[in-house]
C-alpha positions in Angstrom: 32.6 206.4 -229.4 30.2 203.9 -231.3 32.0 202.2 -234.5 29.8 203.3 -237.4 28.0 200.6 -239.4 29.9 198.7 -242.0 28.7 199.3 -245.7 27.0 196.3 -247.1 26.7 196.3 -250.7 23.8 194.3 -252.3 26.1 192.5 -255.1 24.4 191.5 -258.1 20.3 191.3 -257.2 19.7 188.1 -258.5 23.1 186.0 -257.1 23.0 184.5 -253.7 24.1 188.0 -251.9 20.0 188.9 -250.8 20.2 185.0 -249.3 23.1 185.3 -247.3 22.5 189.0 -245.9 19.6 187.7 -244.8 20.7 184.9 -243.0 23.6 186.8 -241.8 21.0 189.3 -239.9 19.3 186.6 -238.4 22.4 185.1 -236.6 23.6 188.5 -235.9 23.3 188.1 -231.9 24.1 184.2 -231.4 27.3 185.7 -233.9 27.4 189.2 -232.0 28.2 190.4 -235.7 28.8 193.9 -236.3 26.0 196.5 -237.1 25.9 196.6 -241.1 24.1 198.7 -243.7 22.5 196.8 -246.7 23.1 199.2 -249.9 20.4 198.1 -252.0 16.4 197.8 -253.0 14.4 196.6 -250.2 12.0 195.5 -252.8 14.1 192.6 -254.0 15.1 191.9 -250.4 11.8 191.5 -249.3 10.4 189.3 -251.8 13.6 187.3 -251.7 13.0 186.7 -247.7 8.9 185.5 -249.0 10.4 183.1 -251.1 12.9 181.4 -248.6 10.1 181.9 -245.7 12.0 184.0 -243.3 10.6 186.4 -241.6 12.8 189.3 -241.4 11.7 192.5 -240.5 13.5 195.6 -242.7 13.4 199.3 -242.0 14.5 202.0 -244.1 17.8 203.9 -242.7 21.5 205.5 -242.8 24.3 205.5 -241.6 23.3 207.6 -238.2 20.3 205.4 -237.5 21.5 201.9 -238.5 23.2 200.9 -235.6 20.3 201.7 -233.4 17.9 199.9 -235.5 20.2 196.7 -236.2 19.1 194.7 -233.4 15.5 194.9 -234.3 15.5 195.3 -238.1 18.0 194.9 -240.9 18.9 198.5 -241.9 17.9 199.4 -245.5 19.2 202.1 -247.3 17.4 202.4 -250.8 19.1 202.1 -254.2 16.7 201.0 -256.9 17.2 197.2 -258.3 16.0 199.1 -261.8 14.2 195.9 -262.9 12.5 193.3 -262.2 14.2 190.6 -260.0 14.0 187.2 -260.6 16.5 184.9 -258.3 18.7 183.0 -260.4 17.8 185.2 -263.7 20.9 188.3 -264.3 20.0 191.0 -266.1 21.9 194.1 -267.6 19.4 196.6 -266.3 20.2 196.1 -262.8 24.1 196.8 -263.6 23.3 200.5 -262.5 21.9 199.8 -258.7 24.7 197.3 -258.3 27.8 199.9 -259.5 25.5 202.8 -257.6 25.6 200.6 -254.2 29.4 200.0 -254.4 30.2 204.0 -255.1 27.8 204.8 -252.2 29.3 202.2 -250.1 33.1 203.8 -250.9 31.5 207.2 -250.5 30.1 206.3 -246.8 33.4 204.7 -245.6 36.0 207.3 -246.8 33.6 210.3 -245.1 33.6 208.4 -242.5 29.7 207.7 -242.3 30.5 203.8 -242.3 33.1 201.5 -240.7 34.0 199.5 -243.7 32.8 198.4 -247.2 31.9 194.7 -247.4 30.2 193.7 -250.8 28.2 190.8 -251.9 29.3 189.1 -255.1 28.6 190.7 -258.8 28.4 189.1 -261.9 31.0 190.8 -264.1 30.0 189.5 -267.6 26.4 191.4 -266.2 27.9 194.4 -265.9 29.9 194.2 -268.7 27.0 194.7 -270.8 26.3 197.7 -269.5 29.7 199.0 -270.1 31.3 198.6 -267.0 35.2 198.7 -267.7 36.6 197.0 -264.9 37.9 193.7 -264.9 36.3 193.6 -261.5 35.3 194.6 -258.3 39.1 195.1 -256.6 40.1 197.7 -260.0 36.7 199.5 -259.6 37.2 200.1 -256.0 41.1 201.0 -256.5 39.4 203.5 -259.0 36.9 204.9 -257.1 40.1 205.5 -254.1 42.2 207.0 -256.5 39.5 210.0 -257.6 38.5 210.3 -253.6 42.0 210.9 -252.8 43.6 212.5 -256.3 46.7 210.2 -256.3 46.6 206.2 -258.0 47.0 203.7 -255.6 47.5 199.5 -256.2 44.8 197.5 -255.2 46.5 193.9 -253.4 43.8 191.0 -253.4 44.2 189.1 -250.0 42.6 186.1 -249.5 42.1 185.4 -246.1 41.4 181.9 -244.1 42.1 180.2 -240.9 44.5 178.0 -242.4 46.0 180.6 -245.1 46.1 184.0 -246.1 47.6 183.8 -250.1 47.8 187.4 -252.3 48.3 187.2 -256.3 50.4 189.8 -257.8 48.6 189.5 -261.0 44.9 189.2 -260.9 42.3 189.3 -263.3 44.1 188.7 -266.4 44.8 185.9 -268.7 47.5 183.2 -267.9 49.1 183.9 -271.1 49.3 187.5 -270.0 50.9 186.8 -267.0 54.9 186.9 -267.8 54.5 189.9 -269.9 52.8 191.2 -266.7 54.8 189.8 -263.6 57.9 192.7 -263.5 60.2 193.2 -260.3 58.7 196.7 -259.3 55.1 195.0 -259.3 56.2 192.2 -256.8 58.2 194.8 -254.5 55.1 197.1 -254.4 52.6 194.0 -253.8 54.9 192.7 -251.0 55.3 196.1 -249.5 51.6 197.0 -249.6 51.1 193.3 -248.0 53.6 193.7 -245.2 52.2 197.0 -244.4 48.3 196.2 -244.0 49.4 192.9 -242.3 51.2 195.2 -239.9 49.1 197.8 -239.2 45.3 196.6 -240.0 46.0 192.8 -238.9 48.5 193.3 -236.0 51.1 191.0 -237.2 54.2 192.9 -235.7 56.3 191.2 -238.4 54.9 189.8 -241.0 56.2 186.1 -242.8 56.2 186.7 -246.3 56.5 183.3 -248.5 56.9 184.6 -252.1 56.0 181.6 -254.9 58.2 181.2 -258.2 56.4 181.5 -261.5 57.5 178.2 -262.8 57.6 174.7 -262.1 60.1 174.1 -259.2 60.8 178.0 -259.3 62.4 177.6 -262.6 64.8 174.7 -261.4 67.7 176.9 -261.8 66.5 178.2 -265.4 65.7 175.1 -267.2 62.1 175.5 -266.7 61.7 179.7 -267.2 64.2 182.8 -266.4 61.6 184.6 -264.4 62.2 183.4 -261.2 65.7 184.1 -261.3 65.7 187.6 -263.6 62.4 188.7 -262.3 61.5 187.5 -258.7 64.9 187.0 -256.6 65.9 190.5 -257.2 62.4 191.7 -255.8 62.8 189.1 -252.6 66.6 190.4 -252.4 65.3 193.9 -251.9 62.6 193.4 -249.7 64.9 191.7 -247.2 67.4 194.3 -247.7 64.8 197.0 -246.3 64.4 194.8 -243.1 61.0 192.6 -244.8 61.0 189.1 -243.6 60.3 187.5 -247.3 61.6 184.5 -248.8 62.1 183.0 -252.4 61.1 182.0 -255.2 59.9 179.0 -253.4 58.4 176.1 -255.3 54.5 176.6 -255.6 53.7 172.8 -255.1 55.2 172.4 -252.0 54.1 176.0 -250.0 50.9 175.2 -249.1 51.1 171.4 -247.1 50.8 172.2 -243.2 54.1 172.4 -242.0 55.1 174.9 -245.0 52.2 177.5 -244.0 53.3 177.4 -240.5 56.2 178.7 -241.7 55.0 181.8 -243.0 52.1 184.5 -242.5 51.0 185.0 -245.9 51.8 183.3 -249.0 52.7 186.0 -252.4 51.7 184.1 -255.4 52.4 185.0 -259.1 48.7 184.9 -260.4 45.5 184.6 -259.8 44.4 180.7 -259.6 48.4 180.0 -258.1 46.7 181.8 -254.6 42.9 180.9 -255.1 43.2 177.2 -255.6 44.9 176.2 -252.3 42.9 179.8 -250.8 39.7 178.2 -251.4 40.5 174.1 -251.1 42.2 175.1 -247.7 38.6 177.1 -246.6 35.9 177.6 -249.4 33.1 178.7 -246.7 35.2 180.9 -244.3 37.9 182.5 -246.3 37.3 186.2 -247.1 38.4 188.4 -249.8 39.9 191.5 -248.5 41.4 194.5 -250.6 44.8 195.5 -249.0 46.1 199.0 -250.3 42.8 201.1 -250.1 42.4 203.9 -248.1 39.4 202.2 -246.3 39.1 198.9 -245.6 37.0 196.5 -247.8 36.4 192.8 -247.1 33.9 190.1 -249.3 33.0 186.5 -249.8 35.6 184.7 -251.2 32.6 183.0 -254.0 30.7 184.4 -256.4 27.0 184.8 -257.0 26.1 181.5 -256.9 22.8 182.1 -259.3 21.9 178.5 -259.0 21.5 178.8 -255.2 19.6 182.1 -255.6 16.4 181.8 -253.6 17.3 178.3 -253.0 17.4 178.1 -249.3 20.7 176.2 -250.3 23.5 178.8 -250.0 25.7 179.4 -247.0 26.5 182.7 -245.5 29.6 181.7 -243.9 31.7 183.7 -245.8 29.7 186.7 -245.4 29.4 186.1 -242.0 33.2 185.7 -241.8 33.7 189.2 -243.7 31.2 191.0 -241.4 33.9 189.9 -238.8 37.0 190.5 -240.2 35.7 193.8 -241.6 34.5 194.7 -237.8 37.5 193.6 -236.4 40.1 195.3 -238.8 38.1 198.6 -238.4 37.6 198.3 -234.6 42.0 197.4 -234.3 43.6 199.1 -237.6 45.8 202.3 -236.8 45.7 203.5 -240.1 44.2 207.0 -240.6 41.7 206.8 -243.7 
């Protein structure tokens, strides 16, 4: 039976994500990327492809037709931009065909209808004018799960390289936040939620788990902070006691040199810029962002909209390119049931 096509979101209409689905199409043979489904205005996609001067051929579709149309045209299925477009220039009034892509794009994969959701980058302080409430895209989709599926679920943030694959516990809050935030339940269920998708969606028959302290040197035995001790060595302690192959606290400055990842299969980091710093030094253009603890499988660039670069010519799709793949390749292998 023929995968389904993977649900591409359009991201925020005047970022970089029109740039890069574009270019992504046009290396979709020499790549043999999987067939994808752009969510979004073909208006704005057009005249983006005019003003970079590529000549790419786009035909209205769904899911039951985009496959068979991939290899000759990039697959459109209309959601209105709902304002003019200018590359490089956000507005608020596009904040509803950017939130209406991502629903559609959840809606597709958990019927079924598509493979996988993969989503261009948004602009958050955008759709925070228009009253979006999520801090961003990984709560939102976690959201949209929980009302398909009637039960709340915890959305894990993987970032995933060639030379690392890190996961904060914490995500989108504020540094000072994080203590208050960081509790021994919280690591347990990001660990377990991690060793599961790693084992069943990734293949990894027994996943490493490197878990970071909060502190400097871990806490250097509780002259530099009590978390690591009162907070994260009970959660490691019960991991291993359920058979998990996790180890720590382990000092954060000295995980992510060579010989330490090689050690491990994914690093567990305490918050957010503790597992995107060395994430995104370690592989900026091909890492991908990939939502663990969903009921379908979701995949993104590891940047953001790049508004700068919009219409440009200058931004890279490697990242997108490198989430089309994972999100094929995860929804070709996974044995999870959605």
């Amino acid at each position: 039976m023929t995968m389904p096509p993977l649900a591409l979101t359009q991201g925020d209409p005047a970022g970089v994500g029109p740039d890069i689905t574009l270019a992504a199409w046009e290396n979709r043979a020499v790549l043999n990327l999987p067939p994808f489904l752009y969510l979004g205005d073909p208006d704005v996609l057009a005249a983006r492809a005019k003003t970079l001067g590529r000549d790419v051929p786009l035909r209205e579709a769904d899911p039951a037709s985009a496959a068979a149309i991939f290899a000759n045209a990039l697959p459109v299925l209309p959601i209105a931009a709902g304002a003019t477009v200018t590359p490089g220039q956000p507005d608020s009034k596009t904040a509803r065909g950017t939130i209406a892509a991502i629903e559609m794009a959840v809606a597709l994969t958990i019927s079924g209808q598509a493979a996988a959701v993969v989503t261009n980058p948004i602009a958050k302080a955008v759709l925070y004018e228009a009253g979006f409430a999520f801090p961003g895209h990984t709560e939102f989709l976690a959201d949209l799960a929980t009302r398909a599926i009637g039960k709340p679920l915890l959305p894990v943030m993987l970032l995933a390289g060639p030379k690392l694959r890190a996961v904060p516990v914490t995500i989108h809050i504020a540094l000072s936040a994080v203590p208050a935030a960081l509790t021994t339940e919280l690591i347990l269920d990001t660990c377990r939620i991690t060793h599961a998708d790693l084992r069943d969606r990734f293949g990894i028959a027994a996943p490493r788990l490197a878990v970071s302290g909060l502190n400097p040197h871990a806490g250097e035995n509780g002259t530099m902070g009590r978390e690591d001790d009162a907070v994260i060595r009970p959660a490691v302690e019960v991991l291993r006691a359920e058979g998990i192959d996790a180890r720590g606290p382990l000092p954060a400055d000295t995980m992510f040199h060579d010989a330490a990842r090689a050690t491990y299969d994914v690093a567990i980091c305490m918050y957010h810029d503790q597992a995107l710093i060395p994430a995104k030094a370690l592989g900026f253009d091909d890492s991908v962002n990939a939502t663990l603890g969903l009921p379908f499988i979701r995949t993104s660039p590891d940047h953001g909209t790049a508004f700068s670069l919009a219409g440009t010519g200058a931004a890279k799709a490697d990242s997108l390119i490198a989430a089309l793949r994972l999100a094929g390749e995860l929804a070709a292998t996974s044995k999870k049931e959605g």
